[in-house]
C-alpha positions as semicolon CSV with decimal commas, in nm:
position;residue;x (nm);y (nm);z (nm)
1;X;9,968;6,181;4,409
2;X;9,701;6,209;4,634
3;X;9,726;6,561;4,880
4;X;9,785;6,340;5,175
5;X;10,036;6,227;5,008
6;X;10,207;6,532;4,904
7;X;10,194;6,669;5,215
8;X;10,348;6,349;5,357
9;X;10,614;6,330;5,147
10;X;10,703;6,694;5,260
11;X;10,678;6,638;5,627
12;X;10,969;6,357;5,605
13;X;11,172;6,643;5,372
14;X;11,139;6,870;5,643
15;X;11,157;6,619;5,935
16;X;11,488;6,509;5,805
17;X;11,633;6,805;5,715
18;X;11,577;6,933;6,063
19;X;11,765;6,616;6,228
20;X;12,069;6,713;5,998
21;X;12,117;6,992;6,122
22;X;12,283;6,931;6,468
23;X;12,291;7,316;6,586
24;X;11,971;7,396;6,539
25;X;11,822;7,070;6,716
26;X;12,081;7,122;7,011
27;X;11,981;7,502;7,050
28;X;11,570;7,437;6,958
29;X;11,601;7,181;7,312
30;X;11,856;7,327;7,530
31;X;11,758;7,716;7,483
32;X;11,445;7,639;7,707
33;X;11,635;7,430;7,927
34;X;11,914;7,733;7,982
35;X;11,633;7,986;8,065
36;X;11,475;7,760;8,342
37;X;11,798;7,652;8,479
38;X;11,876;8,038;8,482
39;X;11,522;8,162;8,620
40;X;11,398;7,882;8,801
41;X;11,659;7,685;8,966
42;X;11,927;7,975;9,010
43;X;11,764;8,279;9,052
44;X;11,424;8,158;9,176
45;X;11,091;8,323;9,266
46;X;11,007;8,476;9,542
47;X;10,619;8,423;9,609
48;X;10,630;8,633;9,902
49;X;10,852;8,922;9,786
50;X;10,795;9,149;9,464
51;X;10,999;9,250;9,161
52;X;10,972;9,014;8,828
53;X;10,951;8,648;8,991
54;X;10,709;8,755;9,262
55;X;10,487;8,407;9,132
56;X;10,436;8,081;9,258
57;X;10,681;7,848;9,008
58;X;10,389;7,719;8,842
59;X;10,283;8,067;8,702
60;X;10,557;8,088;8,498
61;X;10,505;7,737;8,345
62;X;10,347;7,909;8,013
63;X;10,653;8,157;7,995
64;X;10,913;7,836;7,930
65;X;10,666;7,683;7,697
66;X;10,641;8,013;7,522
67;X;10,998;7,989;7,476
68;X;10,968;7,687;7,194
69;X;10,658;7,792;7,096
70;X;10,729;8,127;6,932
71;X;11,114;8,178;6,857
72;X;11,088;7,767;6,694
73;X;10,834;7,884;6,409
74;X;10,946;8,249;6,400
75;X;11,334;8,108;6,303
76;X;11,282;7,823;6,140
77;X;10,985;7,949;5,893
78;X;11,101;8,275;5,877
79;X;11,441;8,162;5,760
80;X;11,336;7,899;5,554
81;X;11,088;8,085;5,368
82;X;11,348;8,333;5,297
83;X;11,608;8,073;5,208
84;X;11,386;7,917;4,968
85;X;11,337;8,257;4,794
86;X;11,706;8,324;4,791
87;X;11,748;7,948;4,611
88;X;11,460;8,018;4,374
89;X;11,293;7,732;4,562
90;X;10,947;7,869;4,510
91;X;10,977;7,908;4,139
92;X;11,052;7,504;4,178
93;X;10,796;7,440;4,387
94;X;10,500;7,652;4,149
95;X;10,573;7,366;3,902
96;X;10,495;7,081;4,147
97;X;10,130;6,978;4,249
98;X;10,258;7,080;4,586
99;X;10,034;7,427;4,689
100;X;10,154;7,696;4,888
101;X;9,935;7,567;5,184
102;X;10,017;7,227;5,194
103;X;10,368;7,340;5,208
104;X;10,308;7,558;5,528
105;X;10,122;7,282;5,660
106;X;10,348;7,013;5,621
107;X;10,625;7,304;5,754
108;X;10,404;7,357;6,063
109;X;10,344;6,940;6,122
110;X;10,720;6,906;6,128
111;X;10,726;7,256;6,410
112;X;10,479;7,101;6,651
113;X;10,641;6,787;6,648
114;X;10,927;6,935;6,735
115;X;10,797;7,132;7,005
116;X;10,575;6,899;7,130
117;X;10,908;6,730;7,230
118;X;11,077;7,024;7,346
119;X;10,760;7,069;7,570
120;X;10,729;6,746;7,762
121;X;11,145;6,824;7,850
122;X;11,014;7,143;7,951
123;X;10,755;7,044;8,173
124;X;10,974;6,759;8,316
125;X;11,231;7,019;8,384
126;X;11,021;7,248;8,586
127;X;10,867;6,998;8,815
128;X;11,212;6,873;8,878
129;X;11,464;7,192;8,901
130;X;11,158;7,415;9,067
131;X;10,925;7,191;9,232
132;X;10,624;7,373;9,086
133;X;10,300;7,184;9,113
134;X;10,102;7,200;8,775
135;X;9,806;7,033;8,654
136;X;9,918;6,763;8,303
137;X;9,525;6,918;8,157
138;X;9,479;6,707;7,817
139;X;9,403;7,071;7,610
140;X;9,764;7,159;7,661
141;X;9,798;6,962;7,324
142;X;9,562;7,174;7,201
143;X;9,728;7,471;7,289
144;X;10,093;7,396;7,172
145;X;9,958;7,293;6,844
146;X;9,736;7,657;6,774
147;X;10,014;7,811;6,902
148;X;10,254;7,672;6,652
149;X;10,017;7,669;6,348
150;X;9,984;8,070;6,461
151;X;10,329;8,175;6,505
152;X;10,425;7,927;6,181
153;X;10,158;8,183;5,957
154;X;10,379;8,473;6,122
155;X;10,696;8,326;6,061
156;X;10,603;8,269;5,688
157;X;10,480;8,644;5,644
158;X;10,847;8,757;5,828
159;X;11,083;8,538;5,584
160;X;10,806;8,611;5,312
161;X;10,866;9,028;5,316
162;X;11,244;9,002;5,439
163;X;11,490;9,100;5,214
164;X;11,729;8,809;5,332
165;X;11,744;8,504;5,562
166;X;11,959;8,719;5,784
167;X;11,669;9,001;5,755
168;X;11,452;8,737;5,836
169;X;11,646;8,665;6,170
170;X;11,651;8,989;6,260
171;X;11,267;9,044;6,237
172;X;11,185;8,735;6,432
173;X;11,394;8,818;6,716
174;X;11,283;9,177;6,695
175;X;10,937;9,059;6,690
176;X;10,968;8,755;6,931
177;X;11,185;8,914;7,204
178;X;10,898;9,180;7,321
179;X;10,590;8,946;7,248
180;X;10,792;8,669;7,514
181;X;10,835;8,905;7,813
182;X;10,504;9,150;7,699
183;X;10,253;8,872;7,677
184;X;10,148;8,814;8,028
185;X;10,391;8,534;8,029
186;X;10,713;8,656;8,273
187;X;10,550;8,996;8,343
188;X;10,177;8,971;8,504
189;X;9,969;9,241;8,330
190;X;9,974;9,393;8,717
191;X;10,360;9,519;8,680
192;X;10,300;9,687;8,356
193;X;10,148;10,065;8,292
194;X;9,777;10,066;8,276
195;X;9,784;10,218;7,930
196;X;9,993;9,924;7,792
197;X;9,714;9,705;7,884
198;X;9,552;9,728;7,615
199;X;9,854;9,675;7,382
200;X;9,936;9,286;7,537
201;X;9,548;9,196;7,409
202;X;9,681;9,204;7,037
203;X;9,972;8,916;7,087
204;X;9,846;8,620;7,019
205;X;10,094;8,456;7,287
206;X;9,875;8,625;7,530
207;X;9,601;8,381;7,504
208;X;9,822;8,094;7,482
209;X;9,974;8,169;7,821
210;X;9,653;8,267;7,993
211;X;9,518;7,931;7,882
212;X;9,792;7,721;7,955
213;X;9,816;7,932;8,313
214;X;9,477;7,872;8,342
215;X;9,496;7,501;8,253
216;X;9,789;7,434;8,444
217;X;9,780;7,691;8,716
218;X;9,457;7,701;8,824
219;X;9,516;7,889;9,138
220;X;9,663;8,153;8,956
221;X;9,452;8,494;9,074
222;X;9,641;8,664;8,770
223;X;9,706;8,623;8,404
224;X;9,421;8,374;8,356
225;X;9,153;8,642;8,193
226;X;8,897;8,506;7,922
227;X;8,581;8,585;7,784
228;X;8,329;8,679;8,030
229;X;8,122;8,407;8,177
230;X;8,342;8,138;7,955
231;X;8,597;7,905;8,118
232;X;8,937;8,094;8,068
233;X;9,068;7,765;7,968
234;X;8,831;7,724;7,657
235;X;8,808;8,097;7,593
236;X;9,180;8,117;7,533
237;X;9,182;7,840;7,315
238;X;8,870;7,969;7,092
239;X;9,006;8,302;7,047
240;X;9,393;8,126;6,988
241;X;9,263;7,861;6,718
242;X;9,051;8,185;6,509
243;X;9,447;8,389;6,547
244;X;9,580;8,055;6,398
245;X;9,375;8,011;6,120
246;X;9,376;8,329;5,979
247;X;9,747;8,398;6,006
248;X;9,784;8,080;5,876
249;X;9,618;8,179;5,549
250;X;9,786;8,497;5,545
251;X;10,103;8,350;5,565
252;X;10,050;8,073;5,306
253;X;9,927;8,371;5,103
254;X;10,240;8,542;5,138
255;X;10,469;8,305;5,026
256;X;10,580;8,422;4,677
257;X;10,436;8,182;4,368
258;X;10,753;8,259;4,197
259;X;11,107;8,402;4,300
């Protein structure tokens, strides 16, 4: 079998698998949907005040997106990667043509279709519960799907060193919970110390949100930073899709060869 086909054989595994199980589709869709019901319709922003919503609705359009595209790869590869080695999956799998990469590939194919779904019910949502006015920019693809094949190499490294699925949780939510709120995303960089500055340049979600803010937003006067005389739009994206690759290949290096 050809490596196109292995890896398409193991997209409709995983594609299928994820439609089985009803919970996690029902929370991967409506978790989003809960936060901008909660933040956008009910408690609202206040443009003119200050506090945590002091934005225009449109500047927190990365934040919801964030939502689906971190904690989806962070749970589902970090407990499936740990499930697997609990099953003695991986000692299966070294005996198939099937590589450790095309695995995490096919894994991360079946994640950004997911929340490339999730993401157009976002984005319908927040036009229609908070009236924001954003720009539909074509690289917004683009974004979503570095994002995922990013956070899908983290995920793989978290369910890869976990001692259990449940470990694996754990970690992403420990991990995911600060990087959402930290990563100019709900917070503008101008409400947090000056010495953690420095500190939201290492998440990666930090150039996925100034991008998409940037894309999206682009009257936003914060939160839209790039590389110096490059469009913050394309800057964000560059330094996003280099994050992507290599923890892609660290987390397809991770994942054990044998259990």
């Amino acid at each position: 079998m050809s490596r196109l086909g292995r890896i398409r054989g193991q997209v409709n595994a995983d594609w299928r698998s994820f439609v089985r199980r009803r919970t996690a589709v029902f929370f991967t869709f409506f978790f989003p949907v809960i936060l901008i019901v909660i933040f956008g319709a009910l408690v609202r922003t206040d443009p003119t005040g200050g506090g945590l919503f002091a934005e225009q609705p449109a500047f927190y359009v990365p934040a919801y997106l964030a939502v689906v595209v971190l904690f989806t790869p962070f749970s589902r590869l970090g407990s499936e990667v740990a499930r697997h080695r609990e099953g003695n999956r991986f000692e299966k799998l070294a005996t198939t043509p099937l590589s450790r990469r095309e695995w995490l590939l096919a894994q991360t194919l079946v994640n950004a279709l997911i929340i490339c779904l999730a993401s157009v019910l976002i984005l319908a949502l927040v036009v229609a519960l908070t009236g924001a006015s954003i720009v539909y920019h074509p690289i917004l693809v683009a974004y979503i799907f570095a994002g995922v094949v990013c956070f899908c190499g983290i995920g793989a490294m978290l369910g890869s060193y976990a001692d259990s699925q449940d470990g694996a949780i754990a970690a992403s939510n420990a991990l995911g919970f600060p990087l959402l709120f930290l990563s100019e995303t709900f917070v503008s960089l101008e409400q947090l110390p000056g010495w953690f500055e420095p500190l939201v340049n290492f998440s990666p979600l930090t150039y996925f949100a100034r991008g998409v803010r940037a894309a999206t937003y682009p009257e936003a006067t914060t939160g839209t930073a790039g590389v110096a005389g490059l469009d913050p739009v394309v800057a964000n994206i560059v330094v996003l899709a280099v994050l992507g690759v290599v923890t892609f290949l660290l987390g397809a290096r991770s994942i054990p060869r044998t259990d």
